[in-house]
PDBQT receptor file of N, H, CA, C and O in Angstrom, charges set to zero:
ATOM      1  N   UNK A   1     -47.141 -16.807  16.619  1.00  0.00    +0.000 N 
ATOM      2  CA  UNK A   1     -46.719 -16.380  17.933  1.00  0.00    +0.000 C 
ATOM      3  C   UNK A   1     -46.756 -17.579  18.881  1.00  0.00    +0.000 C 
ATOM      4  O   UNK A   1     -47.666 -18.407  18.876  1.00  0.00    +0.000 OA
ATOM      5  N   UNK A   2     -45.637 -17.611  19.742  1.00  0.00    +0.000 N 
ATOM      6  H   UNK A   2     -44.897 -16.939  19.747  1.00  0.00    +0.000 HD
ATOM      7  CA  UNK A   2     -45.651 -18.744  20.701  1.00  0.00    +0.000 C 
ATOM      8  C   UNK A   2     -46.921 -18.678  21.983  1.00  0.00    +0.000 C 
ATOM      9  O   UNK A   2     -47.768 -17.787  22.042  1.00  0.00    +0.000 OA
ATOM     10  N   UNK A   3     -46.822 -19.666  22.808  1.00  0.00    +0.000 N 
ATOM     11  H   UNK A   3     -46.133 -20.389  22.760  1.00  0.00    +0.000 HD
ATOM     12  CA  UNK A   3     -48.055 -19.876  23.839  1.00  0.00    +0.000 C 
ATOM     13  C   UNK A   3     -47.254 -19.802  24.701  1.00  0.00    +0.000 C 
ATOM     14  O   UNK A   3     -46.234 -20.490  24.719  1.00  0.00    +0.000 OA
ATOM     15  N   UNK A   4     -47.572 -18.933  25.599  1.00  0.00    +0.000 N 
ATOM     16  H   UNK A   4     -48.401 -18.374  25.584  1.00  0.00    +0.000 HD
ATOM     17  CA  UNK A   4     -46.553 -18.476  26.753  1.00  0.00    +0.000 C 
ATOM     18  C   UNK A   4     -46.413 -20.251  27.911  1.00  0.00    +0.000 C 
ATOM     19  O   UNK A   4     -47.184 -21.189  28.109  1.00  0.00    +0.000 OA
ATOM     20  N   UNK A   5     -45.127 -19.934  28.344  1.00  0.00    +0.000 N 
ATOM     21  H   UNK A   5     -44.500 -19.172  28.183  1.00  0.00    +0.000 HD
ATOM     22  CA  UNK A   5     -44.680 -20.972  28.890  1.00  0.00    +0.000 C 
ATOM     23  C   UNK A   5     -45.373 -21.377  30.381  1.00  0.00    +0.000 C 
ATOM     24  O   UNK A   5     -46.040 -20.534  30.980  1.00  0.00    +0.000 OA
ATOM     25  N   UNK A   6     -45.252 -22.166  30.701  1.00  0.00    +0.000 N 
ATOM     26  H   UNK A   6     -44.710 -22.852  30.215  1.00  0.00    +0.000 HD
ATOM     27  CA  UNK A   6     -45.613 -22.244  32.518  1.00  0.00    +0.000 C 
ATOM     28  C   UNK A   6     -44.117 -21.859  33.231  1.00  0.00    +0.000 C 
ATOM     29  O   UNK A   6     -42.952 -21.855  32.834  1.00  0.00    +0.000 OA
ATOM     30  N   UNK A   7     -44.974 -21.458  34.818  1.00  0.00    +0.000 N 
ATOM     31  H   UNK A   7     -45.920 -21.460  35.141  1.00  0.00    +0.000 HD
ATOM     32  CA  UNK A   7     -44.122 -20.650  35.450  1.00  0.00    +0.000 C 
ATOM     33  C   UNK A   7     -42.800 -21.812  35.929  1.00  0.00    +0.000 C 
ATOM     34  O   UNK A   7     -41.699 -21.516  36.394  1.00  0.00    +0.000 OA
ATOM     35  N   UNK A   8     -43.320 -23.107  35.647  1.00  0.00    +0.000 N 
ATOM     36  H   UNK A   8     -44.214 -23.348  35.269  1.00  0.00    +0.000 HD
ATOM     37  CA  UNK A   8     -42.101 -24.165  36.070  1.00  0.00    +0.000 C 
ATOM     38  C   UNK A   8     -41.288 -24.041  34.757  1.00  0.00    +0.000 C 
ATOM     39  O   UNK A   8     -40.068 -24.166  34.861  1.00  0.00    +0.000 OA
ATOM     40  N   UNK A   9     -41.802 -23.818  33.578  1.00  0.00    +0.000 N 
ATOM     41  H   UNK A   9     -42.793 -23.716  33.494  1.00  0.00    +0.000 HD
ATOM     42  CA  UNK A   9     -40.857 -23.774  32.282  1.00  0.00    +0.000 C 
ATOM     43  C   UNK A   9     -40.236 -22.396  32.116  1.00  0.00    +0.000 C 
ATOM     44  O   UNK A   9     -39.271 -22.317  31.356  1.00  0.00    +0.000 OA
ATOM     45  N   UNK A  10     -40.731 -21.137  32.822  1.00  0.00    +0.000 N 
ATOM     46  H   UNK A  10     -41.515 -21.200  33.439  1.00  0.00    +0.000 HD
ATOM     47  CA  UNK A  10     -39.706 -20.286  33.069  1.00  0.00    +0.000 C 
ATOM     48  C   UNK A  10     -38.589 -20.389  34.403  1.00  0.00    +0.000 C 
ATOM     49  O   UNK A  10     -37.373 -20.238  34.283  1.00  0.00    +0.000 OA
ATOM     50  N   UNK A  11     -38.990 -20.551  35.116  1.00  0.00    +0.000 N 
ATOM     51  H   UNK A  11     -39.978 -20.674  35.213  1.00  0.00    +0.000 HD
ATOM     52  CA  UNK A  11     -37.829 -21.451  36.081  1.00  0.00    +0.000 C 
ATOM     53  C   UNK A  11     -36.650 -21.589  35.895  1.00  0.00    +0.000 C 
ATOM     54  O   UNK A  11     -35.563 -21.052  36.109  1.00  0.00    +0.000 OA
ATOM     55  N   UNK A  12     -37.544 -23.247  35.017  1.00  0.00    +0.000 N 
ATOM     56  H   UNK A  12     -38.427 -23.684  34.844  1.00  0.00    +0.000 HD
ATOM     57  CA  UNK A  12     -36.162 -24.141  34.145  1.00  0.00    +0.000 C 
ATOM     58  C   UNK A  12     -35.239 -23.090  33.526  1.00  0.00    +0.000 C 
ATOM     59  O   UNK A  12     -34.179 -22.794  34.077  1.00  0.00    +0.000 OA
ATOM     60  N   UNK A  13     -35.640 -22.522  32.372  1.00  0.00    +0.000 N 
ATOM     61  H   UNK A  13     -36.501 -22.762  31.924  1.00  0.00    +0.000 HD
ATOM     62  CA  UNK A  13     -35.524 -21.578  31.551  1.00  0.00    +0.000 C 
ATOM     63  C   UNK A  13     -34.604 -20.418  32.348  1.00  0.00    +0.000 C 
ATOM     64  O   UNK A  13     -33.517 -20.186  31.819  1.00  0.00    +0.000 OA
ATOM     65  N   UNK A  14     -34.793 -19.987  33.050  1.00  0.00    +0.000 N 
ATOM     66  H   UNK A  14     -35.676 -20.176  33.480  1.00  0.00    +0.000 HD
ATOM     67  CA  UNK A  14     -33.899 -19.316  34.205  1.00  0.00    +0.000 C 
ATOM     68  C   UNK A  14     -32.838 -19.244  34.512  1.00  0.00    +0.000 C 
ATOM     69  O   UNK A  14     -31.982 -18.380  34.326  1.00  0.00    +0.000 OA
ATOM     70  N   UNK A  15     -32.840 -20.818  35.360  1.00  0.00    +0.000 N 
ATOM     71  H   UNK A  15     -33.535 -21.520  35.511  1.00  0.00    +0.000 HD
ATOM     72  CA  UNK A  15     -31.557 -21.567  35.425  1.00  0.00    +0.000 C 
ATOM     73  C   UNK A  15     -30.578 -21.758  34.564  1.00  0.00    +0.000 C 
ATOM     74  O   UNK A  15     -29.405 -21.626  34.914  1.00  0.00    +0.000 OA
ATOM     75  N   UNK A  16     -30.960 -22.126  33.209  1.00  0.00    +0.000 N 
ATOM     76  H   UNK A  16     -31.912 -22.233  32.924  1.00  0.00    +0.000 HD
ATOM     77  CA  UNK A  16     -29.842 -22.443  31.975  1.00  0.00    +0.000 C 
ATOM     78  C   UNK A  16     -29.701 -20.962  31.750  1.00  0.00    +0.000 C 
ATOM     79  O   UNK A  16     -28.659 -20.599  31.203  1.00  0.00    +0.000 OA
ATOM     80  N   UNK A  17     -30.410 -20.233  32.019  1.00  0.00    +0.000 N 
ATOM     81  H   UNK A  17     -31.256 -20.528  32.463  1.00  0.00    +0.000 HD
ATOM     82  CA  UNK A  17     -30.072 -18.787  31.599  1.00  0.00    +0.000 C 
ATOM     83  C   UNK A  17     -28.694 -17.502  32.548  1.00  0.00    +0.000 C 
ATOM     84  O   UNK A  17     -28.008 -16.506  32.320  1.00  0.00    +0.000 OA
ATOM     85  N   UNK A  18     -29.047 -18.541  33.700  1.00  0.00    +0.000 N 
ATOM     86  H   UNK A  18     -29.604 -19.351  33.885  1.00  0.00    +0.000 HD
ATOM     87  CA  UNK A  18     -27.671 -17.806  34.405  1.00  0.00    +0.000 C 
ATOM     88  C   UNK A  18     -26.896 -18.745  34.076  1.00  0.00    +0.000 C 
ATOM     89  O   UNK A  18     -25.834 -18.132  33.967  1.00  0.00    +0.000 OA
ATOM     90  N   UNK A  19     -26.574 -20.283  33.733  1.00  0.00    +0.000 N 
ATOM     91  H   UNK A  19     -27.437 -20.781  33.822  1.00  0.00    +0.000 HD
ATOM     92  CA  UNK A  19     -25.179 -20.844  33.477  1.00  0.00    +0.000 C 
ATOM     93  C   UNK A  19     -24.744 -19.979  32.523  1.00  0.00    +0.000 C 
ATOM     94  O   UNK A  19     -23.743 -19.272  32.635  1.00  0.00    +0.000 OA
ATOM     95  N   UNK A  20     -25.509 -20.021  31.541  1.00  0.00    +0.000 N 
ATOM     96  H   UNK A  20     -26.323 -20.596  31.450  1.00  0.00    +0.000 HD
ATOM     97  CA  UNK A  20     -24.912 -19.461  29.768  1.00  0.00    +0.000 C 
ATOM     98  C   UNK A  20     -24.721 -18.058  30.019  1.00  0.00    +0.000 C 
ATOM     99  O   UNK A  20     -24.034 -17.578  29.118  1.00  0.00    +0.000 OA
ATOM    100  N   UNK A  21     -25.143 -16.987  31.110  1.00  0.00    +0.000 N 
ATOM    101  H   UNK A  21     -25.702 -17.377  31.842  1.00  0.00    +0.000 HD
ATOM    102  CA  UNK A  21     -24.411 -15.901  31.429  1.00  0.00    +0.000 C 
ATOM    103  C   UNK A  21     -23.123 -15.758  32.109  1.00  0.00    +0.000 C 
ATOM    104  O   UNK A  21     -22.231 -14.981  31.770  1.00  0.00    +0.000 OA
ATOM    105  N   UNK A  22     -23.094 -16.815  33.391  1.00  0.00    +0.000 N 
ATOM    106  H   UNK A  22     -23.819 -17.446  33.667  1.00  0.00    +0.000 HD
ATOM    107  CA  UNK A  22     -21.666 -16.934  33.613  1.00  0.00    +0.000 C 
ATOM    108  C   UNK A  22     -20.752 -17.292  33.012  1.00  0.00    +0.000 C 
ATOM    109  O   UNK A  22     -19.682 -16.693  33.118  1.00  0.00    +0.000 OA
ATOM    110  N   UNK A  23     -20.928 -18.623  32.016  1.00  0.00    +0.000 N 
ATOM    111  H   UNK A  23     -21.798 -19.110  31.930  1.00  0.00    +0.000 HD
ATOM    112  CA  UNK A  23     -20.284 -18.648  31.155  1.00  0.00    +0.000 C 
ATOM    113  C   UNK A  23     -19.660 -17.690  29.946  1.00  0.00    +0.000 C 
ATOM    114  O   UNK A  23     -18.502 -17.683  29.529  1.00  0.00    +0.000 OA
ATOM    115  N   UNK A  24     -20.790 -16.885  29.516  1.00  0.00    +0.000 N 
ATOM    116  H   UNK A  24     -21.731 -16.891  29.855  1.00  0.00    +0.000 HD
ATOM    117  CA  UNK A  24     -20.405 -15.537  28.864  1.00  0.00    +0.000 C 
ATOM    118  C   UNK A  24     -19.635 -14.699  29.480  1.00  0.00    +0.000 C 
ATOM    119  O   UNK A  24     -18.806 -14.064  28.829  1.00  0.00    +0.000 OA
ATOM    120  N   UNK A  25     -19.759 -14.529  30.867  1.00  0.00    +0.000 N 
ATOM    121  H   UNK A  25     -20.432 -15.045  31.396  1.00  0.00    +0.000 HD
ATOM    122  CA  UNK A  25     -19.263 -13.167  31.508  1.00  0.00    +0.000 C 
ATOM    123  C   UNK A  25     -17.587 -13.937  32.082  1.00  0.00    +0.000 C 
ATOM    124  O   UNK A  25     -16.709 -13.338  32.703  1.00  0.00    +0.000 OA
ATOM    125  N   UNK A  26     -17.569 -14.970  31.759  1.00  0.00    +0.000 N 
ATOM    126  H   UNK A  26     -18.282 -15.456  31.254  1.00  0.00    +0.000 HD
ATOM    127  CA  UNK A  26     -15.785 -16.001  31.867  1.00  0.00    +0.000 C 
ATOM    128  C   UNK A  26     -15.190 -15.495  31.036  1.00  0.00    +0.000 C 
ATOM    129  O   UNK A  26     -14.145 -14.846  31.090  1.00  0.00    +0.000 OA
ATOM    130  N   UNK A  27     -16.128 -15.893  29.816  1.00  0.00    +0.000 N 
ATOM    131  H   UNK A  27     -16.976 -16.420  29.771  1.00  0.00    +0.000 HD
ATOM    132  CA  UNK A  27     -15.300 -15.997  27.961  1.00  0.00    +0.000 C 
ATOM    133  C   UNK A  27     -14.789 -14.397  28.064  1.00  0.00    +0.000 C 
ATOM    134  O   UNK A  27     -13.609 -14.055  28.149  1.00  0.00    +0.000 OA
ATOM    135  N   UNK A  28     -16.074 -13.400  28.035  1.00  0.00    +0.000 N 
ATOM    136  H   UNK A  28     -17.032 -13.678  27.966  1.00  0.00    +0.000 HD
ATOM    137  CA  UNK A  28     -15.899 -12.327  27.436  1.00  0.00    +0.000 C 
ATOM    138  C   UNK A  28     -15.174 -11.114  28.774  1.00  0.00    +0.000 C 
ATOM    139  O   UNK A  28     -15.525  -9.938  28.682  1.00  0.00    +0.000 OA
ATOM    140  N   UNK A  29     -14.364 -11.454  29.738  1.00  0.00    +0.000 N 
ATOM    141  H   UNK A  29     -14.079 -12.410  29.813  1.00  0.00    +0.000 HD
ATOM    142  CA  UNK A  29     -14.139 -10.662  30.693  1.00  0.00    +0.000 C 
ATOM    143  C   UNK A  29     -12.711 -10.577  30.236  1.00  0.00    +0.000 C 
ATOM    144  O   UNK A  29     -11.939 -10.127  31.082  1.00  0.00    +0.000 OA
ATOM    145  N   UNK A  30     -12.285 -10.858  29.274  1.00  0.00    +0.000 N 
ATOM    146  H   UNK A  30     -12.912 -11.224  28.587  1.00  0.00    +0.000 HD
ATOM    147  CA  UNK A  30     -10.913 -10.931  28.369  1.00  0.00    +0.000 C 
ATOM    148  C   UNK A  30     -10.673 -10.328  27.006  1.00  0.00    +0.000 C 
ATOM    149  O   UNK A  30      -9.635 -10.066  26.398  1.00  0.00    +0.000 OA
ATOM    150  N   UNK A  31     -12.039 -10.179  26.696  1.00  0.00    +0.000 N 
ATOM    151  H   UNK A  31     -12.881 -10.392  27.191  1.00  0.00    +0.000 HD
ATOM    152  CA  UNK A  31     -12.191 -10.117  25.107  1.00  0.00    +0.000 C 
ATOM    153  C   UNK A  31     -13.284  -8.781  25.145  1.00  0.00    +0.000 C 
ATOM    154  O   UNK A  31     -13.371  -8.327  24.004  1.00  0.00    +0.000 OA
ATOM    155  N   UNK A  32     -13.942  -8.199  25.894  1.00  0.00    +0.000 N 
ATOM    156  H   UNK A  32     -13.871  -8.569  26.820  1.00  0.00    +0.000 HD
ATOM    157  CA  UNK A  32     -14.580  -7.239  25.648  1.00  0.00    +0.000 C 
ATOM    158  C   UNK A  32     -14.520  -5.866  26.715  1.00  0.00    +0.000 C 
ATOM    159  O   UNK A  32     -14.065  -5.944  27.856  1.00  0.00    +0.000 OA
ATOM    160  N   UNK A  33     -15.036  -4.690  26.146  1.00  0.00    +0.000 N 
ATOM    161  H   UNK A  33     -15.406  -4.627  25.219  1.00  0.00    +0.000 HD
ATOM    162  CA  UNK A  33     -14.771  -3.472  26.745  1.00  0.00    +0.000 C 
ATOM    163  C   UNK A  33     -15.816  -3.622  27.772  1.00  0.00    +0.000 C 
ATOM    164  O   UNK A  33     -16.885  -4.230  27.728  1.00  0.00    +0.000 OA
ATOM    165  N   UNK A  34     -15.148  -2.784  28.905  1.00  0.00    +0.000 N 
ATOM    166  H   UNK A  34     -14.279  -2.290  28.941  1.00  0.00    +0.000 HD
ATOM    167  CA  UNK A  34     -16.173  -2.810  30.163  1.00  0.00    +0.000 C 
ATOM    168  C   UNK A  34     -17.399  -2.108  30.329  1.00  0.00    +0.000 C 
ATOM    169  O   UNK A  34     -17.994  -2.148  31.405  1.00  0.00    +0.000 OA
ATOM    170  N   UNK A  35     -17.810  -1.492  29.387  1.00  0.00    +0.000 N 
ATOM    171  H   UNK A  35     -17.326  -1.460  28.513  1.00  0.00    +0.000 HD
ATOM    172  CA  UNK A  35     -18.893  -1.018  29.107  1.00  0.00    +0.000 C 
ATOM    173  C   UNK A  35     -19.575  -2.450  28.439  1.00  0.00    +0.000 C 
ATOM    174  O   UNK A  35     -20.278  -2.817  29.380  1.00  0.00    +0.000 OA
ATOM    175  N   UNK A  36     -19.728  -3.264  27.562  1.00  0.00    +0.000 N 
ATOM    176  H   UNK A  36     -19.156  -2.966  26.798  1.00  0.00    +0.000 HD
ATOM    177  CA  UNK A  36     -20.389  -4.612  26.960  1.00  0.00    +0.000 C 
ATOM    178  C   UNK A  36     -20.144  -5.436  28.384  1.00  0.00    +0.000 C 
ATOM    179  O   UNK A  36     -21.171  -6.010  28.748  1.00  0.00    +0.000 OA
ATOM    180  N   UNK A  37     -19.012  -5.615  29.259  1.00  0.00    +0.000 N 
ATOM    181  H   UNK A  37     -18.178  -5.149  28.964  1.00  0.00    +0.000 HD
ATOM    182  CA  UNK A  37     -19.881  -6.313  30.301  1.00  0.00    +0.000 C 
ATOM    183  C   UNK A  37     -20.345  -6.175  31.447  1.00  0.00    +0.000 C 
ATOM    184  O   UNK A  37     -20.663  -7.092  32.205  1.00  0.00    +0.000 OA
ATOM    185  N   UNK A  38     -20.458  -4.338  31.776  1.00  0.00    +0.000 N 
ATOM    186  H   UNK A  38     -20.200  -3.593  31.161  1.00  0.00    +0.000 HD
ATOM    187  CA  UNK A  38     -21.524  -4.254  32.699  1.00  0.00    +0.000 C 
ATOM    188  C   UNK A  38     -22.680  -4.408  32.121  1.00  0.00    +0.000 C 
ATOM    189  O   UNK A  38     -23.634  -4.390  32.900  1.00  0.00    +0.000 OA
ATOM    190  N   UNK A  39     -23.024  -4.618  30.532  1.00  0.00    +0.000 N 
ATOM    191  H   UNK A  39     -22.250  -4.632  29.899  1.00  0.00    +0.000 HD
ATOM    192  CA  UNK A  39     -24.514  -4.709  29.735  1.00  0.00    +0.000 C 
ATOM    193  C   UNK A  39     -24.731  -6.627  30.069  1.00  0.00    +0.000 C 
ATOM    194  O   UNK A  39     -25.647  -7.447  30.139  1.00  0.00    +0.000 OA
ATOM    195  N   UNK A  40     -23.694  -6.591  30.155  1.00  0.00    +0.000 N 
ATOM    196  H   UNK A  40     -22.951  -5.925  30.099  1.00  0.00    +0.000 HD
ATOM    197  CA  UNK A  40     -24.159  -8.473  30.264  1.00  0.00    +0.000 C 
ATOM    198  C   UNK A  40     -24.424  -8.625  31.812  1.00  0.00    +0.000 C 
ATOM    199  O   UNK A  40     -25.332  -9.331  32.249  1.00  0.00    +0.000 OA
ATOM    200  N   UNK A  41     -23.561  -7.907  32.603  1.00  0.00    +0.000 N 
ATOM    201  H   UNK A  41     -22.823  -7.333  32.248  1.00  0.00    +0.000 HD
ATOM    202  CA  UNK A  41     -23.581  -8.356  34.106  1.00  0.00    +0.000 C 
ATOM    203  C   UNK A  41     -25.030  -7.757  34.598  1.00  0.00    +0.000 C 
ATOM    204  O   UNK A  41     -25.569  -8.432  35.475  1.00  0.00    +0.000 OA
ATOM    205  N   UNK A  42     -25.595  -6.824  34.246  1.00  0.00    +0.000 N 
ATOM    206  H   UNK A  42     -25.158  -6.276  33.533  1.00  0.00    +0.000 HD
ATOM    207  CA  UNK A  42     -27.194  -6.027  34.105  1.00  0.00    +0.000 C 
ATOM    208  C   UNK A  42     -27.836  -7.561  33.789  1.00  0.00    +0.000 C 
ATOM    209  O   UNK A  42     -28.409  -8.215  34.660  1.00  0.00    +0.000 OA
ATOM    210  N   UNK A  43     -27.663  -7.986  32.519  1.00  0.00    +0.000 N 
ATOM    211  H   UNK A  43     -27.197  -7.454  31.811  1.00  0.00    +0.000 HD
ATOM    212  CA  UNK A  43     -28.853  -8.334  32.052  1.00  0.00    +0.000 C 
ATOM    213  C   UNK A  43     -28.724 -10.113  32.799  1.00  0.00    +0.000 C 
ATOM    214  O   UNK A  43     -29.695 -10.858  32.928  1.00  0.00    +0.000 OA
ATOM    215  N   UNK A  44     -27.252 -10.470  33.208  1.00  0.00    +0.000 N 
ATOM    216  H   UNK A  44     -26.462  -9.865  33.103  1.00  0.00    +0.000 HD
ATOM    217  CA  UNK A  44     -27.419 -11.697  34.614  1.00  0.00    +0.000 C 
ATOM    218  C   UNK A  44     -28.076 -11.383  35.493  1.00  0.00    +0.000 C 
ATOM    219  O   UNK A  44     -28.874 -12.215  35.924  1.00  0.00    +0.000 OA
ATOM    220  N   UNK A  45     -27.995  -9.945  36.162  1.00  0.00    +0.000 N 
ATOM    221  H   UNK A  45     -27.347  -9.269  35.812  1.00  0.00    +0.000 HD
ATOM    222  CA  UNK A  45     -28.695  -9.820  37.381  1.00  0.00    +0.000 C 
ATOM    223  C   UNK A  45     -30.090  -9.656  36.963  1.00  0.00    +0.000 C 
ATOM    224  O   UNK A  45     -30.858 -10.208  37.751  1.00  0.00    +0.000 OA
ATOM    225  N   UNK A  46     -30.665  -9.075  35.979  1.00  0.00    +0.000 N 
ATOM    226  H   UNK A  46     -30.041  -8.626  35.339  1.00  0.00    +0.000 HD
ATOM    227  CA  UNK A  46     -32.509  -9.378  35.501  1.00  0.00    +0.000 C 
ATOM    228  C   UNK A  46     -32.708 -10.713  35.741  1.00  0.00    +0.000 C 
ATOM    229  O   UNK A  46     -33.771 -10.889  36.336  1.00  0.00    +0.000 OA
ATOM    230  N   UNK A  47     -32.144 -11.654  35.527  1.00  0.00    +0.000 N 
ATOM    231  H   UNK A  47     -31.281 -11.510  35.044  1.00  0.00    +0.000 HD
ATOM    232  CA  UNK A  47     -32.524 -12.735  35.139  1.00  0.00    +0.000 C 
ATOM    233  C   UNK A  47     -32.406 -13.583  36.100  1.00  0.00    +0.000 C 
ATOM    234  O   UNK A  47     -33.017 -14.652  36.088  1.00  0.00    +0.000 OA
ATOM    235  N   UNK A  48     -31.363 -13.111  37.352  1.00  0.00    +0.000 N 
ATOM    236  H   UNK A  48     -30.867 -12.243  37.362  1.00  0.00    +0.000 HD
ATOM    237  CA  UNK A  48     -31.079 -13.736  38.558  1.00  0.00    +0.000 C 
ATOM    238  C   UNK A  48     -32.258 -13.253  39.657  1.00  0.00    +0.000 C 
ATOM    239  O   UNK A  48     -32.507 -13.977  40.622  1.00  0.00    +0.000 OA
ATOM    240  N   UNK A  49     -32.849 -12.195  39.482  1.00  0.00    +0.000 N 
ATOM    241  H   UNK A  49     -32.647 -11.607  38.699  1.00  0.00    +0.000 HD
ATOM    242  CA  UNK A  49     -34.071 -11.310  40.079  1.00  0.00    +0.000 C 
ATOM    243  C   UNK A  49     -35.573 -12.060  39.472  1.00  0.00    +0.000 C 
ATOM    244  O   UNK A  49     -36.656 -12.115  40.052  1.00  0.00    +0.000 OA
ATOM    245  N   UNK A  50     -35.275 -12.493  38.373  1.00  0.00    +0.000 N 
ATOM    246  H   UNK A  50     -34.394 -12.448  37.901  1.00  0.00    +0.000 HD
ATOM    247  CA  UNK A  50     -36.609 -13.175  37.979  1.00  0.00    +0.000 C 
ATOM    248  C   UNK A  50     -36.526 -14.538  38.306  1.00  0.00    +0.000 C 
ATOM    249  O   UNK A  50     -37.622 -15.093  38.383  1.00  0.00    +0.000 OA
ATOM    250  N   UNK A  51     -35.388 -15.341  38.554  1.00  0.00    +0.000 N 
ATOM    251  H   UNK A  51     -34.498 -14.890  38.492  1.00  0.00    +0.000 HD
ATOM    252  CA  UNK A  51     -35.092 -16.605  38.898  1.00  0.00    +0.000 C 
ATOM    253  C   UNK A  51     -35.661 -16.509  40.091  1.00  0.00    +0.000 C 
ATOM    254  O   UNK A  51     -36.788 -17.004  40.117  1.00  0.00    +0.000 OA
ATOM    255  N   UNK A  52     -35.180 -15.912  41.387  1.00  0.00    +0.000 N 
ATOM    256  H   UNK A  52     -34.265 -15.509  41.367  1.00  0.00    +0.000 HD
ATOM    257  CA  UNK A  52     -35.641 -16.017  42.333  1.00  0.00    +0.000 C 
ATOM    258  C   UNK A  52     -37.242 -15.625  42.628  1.00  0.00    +0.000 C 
ATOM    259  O   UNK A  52     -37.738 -16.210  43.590  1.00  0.00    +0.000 OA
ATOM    260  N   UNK A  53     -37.922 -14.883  42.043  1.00  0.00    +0.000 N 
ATOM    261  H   UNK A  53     -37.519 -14.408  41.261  1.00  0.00    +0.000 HD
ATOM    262  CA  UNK A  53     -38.969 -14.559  41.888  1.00  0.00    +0.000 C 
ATOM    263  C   UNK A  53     -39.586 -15.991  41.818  1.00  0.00    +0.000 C 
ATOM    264  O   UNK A  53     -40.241 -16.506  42.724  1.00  0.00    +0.000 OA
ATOM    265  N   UNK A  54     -39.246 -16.639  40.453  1.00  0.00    +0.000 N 
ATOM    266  H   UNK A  54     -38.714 -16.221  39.717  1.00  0.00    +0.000 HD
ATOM    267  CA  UNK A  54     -40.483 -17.724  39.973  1.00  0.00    +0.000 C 
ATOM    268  C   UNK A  54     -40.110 -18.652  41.152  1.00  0.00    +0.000 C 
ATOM    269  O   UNK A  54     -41.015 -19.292  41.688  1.00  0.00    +0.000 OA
ATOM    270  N   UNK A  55     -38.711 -18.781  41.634  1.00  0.00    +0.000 N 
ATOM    271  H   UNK A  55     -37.976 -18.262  41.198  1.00  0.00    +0.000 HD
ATOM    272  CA  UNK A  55     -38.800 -20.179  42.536  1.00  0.00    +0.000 C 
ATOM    273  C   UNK A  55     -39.487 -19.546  44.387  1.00  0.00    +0.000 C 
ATOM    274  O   UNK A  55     -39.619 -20.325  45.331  1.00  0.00    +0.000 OA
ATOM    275  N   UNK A  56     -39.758 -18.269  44.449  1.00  0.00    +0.000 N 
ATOM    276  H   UNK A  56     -39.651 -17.636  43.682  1.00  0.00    +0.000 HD
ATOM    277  CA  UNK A  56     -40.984 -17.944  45.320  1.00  0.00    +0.000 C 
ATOM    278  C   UNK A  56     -42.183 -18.332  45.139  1.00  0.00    +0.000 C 
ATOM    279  O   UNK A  56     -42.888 -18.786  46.040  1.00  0.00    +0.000 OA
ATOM    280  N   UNK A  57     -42.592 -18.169  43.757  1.00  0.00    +0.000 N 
ATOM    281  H   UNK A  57     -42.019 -17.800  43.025  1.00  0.00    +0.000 HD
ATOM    282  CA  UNK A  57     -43.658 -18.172  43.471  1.00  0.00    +0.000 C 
ATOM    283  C   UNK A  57     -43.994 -19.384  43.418  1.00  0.00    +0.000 C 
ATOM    284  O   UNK A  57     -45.213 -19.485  43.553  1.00  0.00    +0.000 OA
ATOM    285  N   UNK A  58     -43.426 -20.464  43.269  1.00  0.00    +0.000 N 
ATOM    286  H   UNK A  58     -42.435 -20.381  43.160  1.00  0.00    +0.000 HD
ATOM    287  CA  UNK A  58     -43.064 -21.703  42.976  1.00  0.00    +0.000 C 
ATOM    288  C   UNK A  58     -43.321 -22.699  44.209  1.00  0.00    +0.000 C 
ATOM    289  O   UNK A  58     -43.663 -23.882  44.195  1.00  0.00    +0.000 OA
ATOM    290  N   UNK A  59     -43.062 -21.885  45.218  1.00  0.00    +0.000 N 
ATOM    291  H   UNK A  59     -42.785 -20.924  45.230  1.00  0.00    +0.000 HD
ATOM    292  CA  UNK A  59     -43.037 -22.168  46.299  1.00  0.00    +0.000 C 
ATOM    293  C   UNK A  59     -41.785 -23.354  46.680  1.00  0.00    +0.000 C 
ATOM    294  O   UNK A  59     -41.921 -24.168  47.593  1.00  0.00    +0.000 OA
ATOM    295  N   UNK A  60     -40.530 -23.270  45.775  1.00  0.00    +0.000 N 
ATOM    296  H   UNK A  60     -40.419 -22.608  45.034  1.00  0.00    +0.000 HD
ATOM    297  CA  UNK A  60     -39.581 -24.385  45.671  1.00  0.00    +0.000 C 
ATOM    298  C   UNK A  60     -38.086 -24.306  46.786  1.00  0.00    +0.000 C 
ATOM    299  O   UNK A  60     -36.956 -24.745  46.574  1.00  0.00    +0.000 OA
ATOM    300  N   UNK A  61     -38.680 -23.510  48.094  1.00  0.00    +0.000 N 
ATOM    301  H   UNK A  61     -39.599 -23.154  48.266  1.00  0.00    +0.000 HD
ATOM    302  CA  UNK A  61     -37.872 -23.562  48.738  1.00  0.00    +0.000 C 
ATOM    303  C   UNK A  61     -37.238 -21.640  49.217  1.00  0.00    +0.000 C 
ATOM    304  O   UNK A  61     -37.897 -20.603  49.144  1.00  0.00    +0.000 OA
ATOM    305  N   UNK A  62     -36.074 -21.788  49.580  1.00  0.00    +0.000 N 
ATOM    306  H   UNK A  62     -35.538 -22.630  49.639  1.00  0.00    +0.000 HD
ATOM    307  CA  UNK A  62     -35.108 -20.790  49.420  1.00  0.00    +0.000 C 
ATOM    308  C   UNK A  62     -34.759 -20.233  48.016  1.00  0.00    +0.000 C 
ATOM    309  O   UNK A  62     -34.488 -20.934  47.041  1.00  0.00    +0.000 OA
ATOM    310  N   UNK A  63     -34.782 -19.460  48.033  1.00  0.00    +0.000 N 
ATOM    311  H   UNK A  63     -35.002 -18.891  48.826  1.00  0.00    +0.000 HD
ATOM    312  CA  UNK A  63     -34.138 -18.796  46.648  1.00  0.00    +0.000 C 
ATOM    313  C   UNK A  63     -32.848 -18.553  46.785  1.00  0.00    +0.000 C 
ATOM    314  O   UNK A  63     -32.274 -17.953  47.694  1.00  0.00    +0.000 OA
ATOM    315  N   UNK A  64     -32.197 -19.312  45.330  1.00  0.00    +0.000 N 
ATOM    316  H   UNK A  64     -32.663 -19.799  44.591  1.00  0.00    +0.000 HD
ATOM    317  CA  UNK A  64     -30.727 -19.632  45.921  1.00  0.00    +0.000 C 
ATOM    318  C   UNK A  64     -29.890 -18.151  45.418  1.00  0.00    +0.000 C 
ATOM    319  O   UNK A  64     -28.699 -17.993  45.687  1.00  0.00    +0.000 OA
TER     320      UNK A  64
């Protein structure tokens, strides 16, 4: 089992995590049924809700 990350390595982790969703939600807004990408556009916005979270917590400014 892994050793949980620090809150700056979920962050990071964050960030590359909404590019590679927008990027998904580009590719696949052509190629998939709209039911698969309100499941992707859900699971950008989790991840855009926890982004801003850690960079509060972070104390790294505005949350963009």
């Amino acid at each position: 089992m892994r050793e949980p990350i620090s809150l700056d390595q979920a962050e990071y982790k964050s960030a590359l995590a909404s590019s590679l969703y927008e990027t998904i939600l580009e590719k696949a807004s052509a190629e998939c049924s709209e039911t698969l990408l309100n499941h992707i556009s859900l699971a950008c916005d989790l991840n855009q809700e926890i982004h801003r979270a850690l960079i509060a917590e972070l104390g790294m400014g505005e949350a963009k």
